[in-house]
PQR file of N, CA, C, O and H, with PARSE charges and radii, in Angstrom:
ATOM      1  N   UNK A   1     158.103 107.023 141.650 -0.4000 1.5000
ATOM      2  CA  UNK A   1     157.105 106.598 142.619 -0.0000 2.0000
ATOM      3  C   UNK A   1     157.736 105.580 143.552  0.5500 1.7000
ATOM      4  O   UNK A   1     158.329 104.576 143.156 -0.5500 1.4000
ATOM      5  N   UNK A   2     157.551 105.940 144.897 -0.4000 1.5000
ATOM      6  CA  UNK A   2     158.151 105.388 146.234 -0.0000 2.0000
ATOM      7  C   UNK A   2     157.331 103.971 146.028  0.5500 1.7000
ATOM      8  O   UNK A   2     156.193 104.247 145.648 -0.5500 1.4000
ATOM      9  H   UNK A   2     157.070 106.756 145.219  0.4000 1.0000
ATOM     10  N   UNK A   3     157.588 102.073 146.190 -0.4000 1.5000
ATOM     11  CA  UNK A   3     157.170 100.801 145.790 -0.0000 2.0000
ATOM     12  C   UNK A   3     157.396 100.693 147.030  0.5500 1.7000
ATOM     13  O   UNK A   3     158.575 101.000 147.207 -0.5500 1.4000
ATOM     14  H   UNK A   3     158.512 101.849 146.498  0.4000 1.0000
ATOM     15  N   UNK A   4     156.748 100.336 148.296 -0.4000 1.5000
ATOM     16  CA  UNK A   4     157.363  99.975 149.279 -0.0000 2.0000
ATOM     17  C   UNK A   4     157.412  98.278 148.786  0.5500 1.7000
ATOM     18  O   UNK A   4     156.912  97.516 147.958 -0.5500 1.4000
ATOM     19  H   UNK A   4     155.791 100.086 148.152  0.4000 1.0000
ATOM     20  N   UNK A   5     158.311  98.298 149.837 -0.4000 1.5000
ATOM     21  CA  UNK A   5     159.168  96.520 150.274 -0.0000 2.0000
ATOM     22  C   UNK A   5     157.601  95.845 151.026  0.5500 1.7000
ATOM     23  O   UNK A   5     157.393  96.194 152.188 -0.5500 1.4000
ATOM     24  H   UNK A   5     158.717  98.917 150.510  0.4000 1.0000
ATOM     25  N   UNK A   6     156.888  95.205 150.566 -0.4000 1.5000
ATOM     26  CA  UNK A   6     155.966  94.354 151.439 -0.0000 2.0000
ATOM     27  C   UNK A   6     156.516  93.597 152.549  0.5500 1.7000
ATOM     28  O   UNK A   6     155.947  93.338 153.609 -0.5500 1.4000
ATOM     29  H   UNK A   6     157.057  94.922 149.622  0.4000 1.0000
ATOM     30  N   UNK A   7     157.946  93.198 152.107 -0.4000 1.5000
ATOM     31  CA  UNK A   7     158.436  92.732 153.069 -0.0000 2.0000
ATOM     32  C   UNK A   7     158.847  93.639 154.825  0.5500 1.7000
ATOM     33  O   UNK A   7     159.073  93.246 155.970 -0.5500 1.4000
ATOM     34  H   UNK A   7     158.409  93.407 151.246  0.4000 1.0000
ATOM     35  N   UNK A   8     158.779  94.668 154.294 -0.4000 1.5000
ATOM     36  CA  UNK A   8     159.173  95.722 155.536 -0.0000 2.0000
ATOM     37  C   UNK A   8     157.973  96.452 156.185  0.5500 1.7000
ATOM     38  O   UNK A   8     158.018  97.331 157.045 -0.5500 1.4000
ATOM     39  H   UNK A   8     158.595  94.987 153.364  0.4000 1.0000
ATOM     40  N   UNK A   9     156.953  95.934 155.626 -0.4000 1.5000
ATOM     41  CA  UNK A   9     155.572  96.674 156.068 -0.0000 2.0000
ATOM     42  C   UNK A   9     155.821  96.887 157.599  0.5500 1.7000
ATOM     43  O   UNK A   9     155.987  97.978 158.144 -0.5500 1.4000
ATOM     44  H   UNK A   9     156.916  95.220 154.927  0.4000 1.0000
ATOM     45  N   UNK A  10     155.819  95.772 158.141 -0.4000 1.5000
ATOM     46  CA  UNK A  10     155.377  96.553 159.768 -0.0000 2.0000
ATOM     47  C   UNK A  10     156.748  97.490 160.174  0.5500 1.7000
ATOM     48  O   UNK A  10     156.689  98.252 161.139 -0.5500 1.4000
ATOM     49  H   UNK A  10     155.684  94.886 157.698  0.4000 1.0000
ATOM     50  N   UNK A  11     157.776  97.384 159.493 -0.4000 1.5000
ATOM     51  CA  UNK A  11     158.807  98.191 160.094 -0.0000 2.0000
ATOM     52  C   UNK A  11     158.557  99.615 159.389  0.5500 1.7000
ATOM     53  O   UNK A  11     159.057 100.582 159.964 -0.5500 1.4000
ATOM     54  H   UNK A  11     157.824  96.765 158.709  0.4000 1.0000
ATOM     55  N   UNK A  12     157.886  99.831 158.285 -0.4000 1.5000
ATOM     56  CA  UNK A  12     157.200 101.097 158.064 -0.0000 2.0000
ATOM     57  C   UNK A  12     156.011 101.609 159.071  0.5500 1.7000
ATOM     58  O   UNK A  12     156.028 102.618 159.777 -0.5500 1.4000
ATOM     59  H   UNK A  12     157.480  99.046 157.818  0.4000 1.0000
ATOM     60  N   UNK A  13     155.115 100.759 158.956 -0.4000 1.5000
ATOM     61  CA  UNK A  13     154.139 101.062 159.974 -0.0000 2.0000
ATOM     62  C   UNK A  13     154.924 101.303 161.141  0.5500 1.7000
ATOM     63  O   UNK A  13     155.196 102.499 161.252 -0.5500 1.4000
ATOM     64  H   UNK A  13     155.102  99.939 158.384  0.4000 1.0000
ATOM     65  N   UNK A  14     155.408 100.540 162.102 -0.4000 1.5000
ATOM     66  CA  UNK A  14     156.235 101.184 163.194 -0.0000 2.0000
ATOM     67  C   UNK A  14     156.907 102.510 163.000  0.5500 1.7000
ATOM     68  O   UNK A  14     156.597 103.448 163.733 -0.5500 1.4000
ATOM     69  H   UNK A  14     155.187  99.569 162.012  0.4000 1.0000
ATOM     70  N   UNK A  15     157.734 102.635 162.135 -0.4000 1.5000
ATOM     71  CA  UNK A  15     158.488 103.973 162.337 -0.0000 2.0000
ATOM     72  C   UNK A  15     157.509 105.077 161.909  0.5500 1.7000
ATOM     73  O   UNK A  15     157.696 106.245 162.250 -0.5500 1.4000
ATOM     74  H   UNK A  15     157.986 101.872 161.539  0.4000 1.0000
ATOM     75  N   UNK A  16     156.467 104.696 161.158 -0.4000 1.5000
ATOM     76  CA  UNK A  16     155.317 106.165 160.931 -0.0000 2.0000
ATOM     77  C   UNK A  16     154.867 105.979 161.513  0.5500 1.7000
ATOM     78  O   UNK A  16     154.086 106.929 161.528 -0.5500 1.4000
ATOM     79  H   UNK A  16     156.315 103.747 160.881  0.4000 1.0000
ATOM     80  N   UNK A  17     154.390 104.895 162.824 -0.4000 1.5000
ATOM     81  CA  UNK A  17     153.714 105.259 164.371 -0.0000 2.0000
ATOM     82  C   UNK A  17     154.622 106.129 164.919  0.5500 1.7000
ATOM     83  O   UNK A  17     154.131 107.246 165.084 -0.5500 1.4000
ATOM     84  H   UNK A  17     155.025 104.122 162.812  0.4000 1.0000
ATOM     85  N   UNK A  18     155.714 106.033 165.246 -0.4000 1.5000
ATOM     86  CA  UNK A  18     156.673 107.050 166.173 -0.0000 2.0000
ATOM     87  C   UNK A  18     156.696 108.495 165.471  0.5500 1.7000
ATOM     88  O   UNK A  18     156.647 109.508 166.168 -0.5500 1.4000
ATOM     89  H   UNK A  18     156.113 105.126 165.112  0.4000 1.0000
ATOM     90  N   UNK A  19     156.767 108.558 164.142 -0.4000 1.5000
ATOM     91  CA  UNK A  19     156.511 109.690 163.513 -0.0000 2.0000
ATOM     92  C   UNK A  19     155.474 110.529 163.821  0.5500 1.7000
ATOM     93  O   UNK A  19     155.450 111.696 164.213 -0.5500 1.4000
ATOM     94  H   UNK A  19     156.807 107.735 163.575  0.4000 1.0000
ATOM     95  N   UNK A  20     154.621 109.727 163.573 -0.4000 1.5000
ATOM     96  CA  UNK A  20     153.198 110.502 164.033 -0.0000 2.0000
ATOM     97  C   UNK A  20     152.876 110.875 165.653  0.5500 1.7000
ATOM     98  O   UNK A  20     151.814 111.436 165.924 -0.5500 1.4000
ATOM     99  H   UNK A  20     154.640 108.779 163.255  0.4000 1.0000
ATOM    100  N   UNK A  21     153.773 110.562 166.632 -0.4000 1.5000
ATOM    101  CA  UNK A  21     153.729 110.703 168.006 -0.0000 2.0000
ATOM    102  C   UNK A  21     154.556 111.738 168.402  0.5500 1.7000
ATOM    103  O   UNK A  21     154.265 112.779 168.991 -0.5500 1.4000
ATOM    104  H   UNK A  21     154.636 110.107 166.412  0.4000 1.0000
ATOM    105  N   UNK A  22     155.573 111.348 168.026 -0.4000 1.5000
ATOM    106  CA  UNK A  22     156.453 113.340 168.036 -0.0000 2.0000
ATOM    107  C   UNK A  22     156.286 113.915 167.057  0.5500 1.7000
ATOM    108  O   UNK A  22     157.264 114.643 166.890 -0.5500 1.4000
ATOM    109  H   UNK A  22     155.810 110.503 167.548  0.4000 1.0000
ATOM    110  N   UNK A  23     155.447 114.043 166.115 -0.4000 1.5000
ATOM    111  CA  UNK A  23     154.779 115.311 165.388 -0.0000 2.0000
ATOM    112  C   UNK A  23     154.354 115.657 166.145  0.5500 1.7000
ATOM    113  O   UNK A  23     154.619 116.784 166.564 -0.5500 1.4000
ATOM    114  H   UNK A  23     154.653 113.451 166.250  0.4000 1.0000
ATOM    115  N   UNK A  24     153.269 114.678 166.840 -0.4000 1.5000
ATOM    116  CA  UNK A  24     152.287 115.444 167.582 -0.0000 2.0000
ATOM    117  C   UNK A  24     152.742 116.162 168.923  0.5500 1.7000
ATOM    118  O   UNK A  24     152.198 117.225 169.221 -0.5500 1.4000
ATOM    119  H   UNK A  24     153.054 113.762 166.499  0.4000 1.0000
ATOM    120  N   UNK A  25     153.943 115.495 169.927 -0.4000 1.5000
ATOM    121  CA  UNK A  25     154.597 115.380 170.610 -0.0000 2.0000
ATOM    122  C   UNK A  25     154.989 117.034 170.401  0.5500 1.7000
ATOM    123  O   UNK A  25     154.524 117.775 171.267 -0.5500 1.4000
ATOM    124  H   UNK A  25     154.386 114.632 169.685  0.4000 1.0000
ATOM    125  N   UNK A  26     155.595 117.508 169.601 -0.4000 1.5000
ATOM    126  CA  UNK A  26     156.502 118.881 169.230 -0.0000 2.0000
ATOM    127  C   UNK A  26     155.123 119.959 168.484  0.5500 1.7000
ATOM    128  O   UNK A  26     155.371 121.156 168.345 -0.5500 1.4000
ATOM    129  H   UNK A  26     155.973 116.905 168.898  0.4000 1.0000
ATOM    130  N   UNK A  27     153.959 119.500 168.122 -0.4000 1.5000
ATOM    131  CA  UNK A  27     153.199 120.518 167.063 -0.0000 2.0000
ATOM    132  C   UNK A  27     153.304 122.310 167.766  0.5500 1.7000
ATOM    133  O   UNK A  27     153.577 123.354 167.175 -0.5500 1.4000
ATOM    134  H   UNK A  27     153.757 118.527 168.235  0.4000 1.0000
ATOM    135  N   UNK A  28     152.993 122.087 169.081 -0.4000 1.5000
ATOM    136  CA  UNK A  28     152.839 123.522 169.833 -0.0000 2.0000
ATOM    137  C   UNK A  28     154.130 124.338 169.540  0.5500 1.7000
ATOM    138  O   UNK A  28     153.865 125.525 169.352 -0.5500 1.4000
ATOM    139  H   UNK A  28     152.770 121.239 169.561  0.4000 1.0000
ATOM    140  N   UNK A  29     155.854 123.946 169.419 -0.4000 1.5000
ATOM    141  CA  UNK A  29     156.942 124.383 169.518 -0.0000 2.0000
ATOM    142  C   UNK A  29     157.265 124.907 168.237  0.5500 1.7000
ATOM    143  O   UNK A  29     158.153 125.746 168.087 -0.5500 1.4000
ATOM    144  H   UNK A  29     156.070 122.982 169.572  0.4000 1.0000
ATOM    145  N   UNK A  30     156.435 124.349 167.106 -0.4000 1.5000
ATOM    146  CA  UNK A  30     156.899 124.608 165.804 -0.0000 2.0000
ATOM    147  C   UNK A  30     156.942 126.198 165.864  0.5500 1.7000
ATOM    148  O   UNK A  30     158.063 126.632 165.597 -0.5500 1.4000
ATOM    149  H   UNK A  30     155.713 123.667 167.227  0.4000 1.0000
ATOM    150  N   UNK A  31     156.337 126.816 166.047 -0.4000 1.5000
ATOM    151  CA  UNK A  31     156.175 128.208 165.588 -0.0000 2.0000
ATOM    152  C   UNK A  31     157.398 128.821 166.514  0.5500 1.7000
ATOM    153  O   UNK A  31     157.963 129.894 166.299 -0.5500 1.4000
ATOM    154  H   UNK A  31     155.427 126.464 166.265  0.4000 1.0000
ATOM    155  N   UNK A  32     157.722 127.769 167.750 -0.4000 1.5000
ATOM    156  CA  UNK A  32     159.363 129.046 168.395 -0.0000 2.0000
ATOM    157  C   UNK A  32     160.380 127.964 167.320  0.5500 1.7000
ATOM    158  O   UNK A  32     161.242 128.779 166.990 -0.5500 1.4000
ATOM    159  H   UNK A  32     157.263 126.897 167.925  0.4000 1.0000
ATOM    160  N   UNK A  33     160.688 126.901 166.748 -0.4000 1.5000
ATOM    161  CA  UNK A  33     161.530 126.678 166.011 -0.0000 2.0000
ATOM    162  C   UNK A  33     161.727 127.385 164.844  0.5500 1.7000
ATOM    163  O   UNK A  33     162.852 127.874 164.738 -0.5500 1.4000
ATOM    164  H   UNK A  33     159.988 126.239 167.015  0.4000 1.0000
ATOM    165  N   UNK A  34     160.605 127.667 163.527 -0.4000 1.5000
ATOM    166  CA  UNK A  34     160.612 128.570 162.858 -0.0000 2.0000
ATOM    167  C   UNK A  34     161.128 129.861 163.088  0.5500 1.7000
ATOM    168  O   UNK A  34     161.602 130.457 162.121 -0.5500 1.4000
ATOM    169  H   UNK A  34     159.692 127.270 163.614  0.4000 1.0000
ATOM    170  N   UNK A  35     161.123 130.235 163.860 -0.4000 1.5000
ATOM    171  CA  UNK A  35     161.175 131.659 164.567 -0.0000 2.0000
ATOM    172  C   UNK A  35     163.022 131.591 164.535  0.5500 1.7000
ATOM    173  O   UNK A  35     163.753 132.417 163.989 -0.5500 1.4000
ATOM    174  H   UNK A  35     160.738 129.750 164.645  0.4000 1.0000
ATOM    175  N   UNK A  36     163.338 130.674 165.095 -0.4000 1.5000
ATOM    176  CA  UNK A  36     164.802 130.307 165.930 -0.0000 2.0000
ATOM    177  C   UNK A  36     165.064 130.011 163.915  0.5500 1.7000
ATOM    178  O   UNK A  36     165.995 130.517 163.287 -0.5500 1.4000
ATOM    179  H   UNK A  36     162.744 130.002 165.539  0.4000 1.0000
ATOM    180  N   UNK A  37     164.396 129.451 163.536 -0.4000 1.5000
ATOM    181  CA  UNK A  37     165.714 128.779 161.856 -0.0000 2.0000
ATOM    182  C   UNK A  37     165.698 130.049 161.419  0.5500 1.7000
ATOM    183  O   UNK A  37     166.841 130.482 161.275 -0.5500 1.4000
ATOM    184  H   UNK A  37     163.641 129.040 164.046  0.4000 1.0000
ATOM    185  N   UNK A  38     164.474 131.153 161.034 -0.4000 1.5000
ATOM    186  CA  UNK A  38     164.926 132.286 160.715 -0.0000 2.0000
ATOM    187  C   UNK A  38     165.734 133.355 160.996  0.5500 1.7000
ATOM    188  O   UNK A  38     166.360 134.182 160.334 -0.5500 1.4000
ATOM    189  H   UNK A  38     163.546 130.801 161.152  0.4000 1.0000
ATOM    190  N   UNK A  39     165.480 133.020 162.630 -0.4000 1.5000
ATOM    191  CA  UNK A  39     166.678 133.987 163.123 -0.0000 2.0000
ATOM    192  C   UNK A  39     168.317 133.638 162.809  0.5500 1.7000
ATOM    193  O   UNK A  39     169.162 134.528 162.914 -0.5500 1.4000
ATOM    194  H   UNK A  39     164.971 132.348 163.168  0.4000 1.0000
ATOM    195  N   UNK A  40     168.708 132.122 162.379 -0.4000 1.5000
ATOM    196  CA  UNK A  40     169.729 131.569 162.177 -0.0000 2.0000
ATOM    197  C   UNK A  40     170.339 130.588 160.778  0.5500 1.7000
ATOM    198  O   UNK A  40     171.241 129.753 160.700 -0.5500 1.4000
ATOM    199  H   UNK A  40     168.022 131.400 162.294  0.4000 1.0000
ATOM    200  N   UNK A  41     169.323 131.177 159.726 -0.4000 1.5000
ATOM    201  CA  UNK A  41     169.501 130.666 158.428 -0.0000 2.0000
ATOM    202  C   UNK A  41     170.903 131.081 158.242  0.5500 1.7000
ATOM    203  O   UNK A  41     171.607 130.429 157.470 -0.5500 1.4000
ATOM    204  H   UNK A  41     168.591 131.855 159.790  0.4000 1.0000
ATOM    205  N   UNK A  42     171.294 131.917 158.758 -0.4000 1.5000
ATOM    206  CA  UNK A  42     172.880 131.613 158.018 -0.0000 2.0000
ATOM    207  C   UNK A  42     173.810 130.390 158.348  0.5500 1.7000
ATOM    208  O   UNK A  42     174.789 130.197 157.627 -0.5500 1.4000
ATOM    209  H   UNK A  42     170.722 132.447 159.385  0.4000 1.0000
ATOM    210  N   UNK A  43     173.575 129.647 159.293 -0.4000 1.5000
ATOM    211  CA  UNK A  43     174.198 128.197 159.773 -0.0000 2.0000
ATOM    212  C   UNK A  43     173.102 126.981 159.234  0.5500 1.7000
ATOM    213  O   UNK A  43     173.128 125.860 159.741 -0.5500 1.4000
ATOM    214  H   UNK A  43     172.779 129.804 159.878  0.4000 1.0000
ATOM    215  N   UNK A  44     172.412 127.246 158.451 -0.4000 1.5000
ATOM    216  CA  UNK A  44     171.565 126.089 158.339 -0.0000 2.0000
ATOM    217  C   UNK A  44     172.698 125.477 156.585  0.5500 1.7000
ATOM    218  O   UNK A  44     173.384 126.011 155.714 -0.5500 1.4000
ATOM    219  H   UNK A  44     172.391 128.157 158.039  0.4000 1.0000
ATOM    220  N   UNK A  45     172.216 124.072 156.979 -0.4000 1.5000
ATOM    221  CA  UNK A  45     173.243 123.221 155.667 -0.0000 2.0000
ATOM    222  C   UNK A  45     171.988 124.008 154.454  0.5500 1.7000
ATOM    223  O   UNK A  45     170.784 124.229 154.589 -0.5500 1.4000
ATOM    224  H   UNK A  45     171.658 123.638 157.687  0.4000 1.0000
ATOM    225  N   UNK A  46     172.766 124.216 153.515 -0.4000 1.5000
ATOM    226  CA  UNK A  46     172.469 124.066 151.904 -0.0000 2.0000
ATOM    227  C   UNK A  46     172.370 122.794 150.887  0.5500 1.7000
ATOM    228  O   UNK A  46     172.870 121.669 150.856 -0.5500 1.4000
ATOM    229  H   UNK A  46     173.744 124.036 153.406  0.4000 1.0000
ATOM    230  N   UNK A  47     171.898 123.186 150.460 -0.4000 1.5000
ATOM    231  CA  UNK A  47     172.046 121.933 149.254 -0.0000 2.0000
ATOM    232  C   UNK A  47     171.342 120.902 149.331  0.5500 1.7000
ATOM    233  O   UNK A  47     170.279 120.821 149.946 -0.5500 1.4000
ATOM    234  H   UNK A  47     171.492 124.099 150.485  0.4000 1.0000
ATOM    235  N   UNK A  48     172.001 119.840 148.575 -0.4000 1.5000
ATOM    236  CA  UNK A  48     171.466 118.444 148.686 -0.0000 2.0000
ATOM    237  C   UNK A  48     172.136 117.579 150.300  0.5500 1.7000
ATOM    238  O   UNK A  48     173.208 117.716 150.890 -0.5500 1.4000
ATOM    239  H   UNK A  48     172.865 119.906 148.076  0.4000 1.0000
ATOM    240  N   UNK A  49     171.254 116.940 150.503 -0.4000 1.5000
ATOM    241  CA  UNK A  49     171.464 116.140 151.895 -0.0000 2.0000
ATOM    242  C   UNK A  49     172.147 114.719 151.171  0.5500 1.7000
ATOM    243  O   UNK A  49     171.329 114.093 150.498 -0.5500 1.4000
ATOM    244  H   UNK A  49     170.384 116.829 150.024  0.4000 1.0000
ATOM    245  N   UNK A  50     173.177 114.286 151.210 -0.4000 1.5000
ATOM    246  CA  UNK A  50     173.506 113.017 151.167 -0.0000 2.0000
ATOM    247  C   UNK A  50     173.633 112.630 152.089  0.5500 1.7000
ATOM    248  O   UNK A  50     174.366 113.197 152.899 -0.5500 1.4000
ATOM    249  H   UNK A  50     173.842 114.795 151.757  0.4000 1.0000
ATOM    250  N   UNK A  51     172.846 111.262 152.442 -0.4000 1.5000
ATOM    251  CA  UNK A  51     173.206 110.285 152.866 -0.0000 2.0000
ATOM    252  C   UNK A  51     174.025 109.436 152.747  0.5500 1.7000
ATOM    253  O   UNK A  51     174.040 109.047 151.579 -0.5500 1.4000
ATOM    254  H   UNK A  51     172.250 110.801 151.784  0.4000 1.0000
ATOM    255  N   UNK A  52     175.012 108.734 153.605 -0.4000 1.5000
ATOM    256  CA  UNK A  52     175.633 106.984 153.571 -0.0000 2.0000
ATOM    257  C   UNK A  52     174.891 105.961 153.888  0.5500 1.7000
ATOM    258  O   UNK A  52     174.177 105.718 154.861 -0.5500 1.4000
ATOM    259  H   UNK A  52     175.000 109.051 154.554  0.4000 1.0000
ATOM    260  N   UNK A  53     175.220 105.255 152.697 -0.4000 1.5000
ATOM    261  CA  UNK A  53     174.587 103.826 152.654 -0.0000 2.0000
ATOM    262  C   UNK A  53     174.343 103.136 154.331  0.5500 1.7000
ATOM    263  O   UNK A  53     173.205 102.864 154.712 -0.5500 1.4000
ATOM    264  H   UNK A  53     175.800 105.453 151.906  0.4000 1.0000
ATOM    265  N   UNK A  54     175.494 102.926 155.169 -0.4000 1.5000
ATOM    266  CA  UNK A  54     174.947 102.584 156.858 -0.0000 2.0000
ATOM    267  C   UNK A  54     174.128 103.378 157.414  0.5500 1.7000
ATOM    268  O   UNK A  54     173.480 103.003 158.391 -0.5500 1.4000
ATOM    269  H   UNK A  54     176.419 103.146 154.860  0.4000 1.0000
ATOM    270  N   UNK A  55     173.998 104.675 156.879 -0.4000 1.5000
ATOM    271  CA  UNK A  55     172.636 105.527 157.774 -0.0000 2.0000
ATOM    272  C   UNK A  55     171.476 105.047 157.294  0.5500 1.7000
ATOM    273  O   UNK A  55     170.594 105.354 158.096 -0.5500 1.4000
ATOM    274  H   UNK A  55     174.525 104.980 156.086  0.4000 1.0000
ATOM    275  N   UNK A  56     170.883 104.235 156.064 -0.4000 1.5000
ATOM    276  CA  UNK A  56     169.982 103.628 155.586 -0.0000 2.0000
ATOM    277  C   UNK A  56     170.040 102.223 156.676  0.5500 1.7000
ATOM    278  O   UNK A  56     168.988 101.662 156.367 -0.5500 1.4000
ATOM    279  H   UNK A  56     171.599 103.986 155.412  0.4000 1.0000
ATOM    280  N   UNK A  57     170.627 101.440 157.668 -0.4000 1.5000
ATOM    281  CA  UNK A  57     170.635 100.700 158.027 -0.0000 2.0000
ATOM    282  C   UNK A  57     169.375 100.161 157.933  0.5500 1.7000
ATOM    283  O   UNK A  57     168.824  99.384 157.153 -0.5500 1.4000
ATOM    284  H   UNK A  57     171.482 101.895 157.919  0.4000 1.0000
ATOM    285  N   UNK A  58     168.902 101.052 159.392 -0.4000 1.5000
ATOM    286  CA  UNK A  58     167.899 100.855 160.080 -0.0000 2.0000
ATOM    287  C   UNK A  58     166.374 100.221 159.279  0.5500 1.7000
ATOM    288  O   UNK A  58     165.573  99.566 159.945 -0.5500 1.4000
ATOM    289  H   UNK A  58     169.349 101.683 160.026  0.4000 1.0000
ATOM    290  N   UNK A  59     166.167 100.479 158.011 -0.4000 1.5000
ATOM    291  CA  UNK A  59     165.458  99.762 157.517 -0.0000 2.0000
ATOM    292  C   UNK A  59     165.307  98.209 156.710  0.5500 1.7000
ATOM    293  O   UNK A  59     164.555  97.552 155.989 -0.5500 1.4000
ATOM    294  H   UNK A  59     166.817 101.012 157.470  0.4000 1.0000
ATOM    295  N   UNK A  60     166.770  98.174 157.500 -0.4000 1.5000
ATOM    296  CA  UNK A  60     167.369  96.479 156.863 -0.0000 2.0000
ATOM    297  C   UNK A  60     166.475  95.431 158.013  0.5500 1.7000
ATOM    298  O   UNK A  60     166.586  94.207 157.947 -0.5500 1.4000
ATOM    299  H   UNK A  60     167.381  98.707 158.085  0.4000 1.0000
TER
END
């Protein structure tokens, strides 16, 4: 279970405001992106996604 940092609250709240603005921003396109990953699942990454520790910056 995800504990958020109380200390980082508004920098959560901020970045799930922007989240929620290009969701909404992109919702109409989803169905030609789907369209486009199926047509091109053979170049899409597999597996597990690792991250590096500096790509976590941004929530410092």
């Amino acid at each position: 279970v995800f504990e958020p940092d109380a200390a980082n609250h508004a920098v959560y709240d901020d970045l799930f405001a922007d989240f929620s603005a290009i969701r909404e921003s992109v919702a109409e396109q989803w169905p030609r992106l789907a369209a486009s990953r199926s047509r091109h699942s053979n170049l899409l990454p597999t597996g597990d996604l690792e991250l590096e520790p500096e790509s976590m910056s941004i929530l410092e």
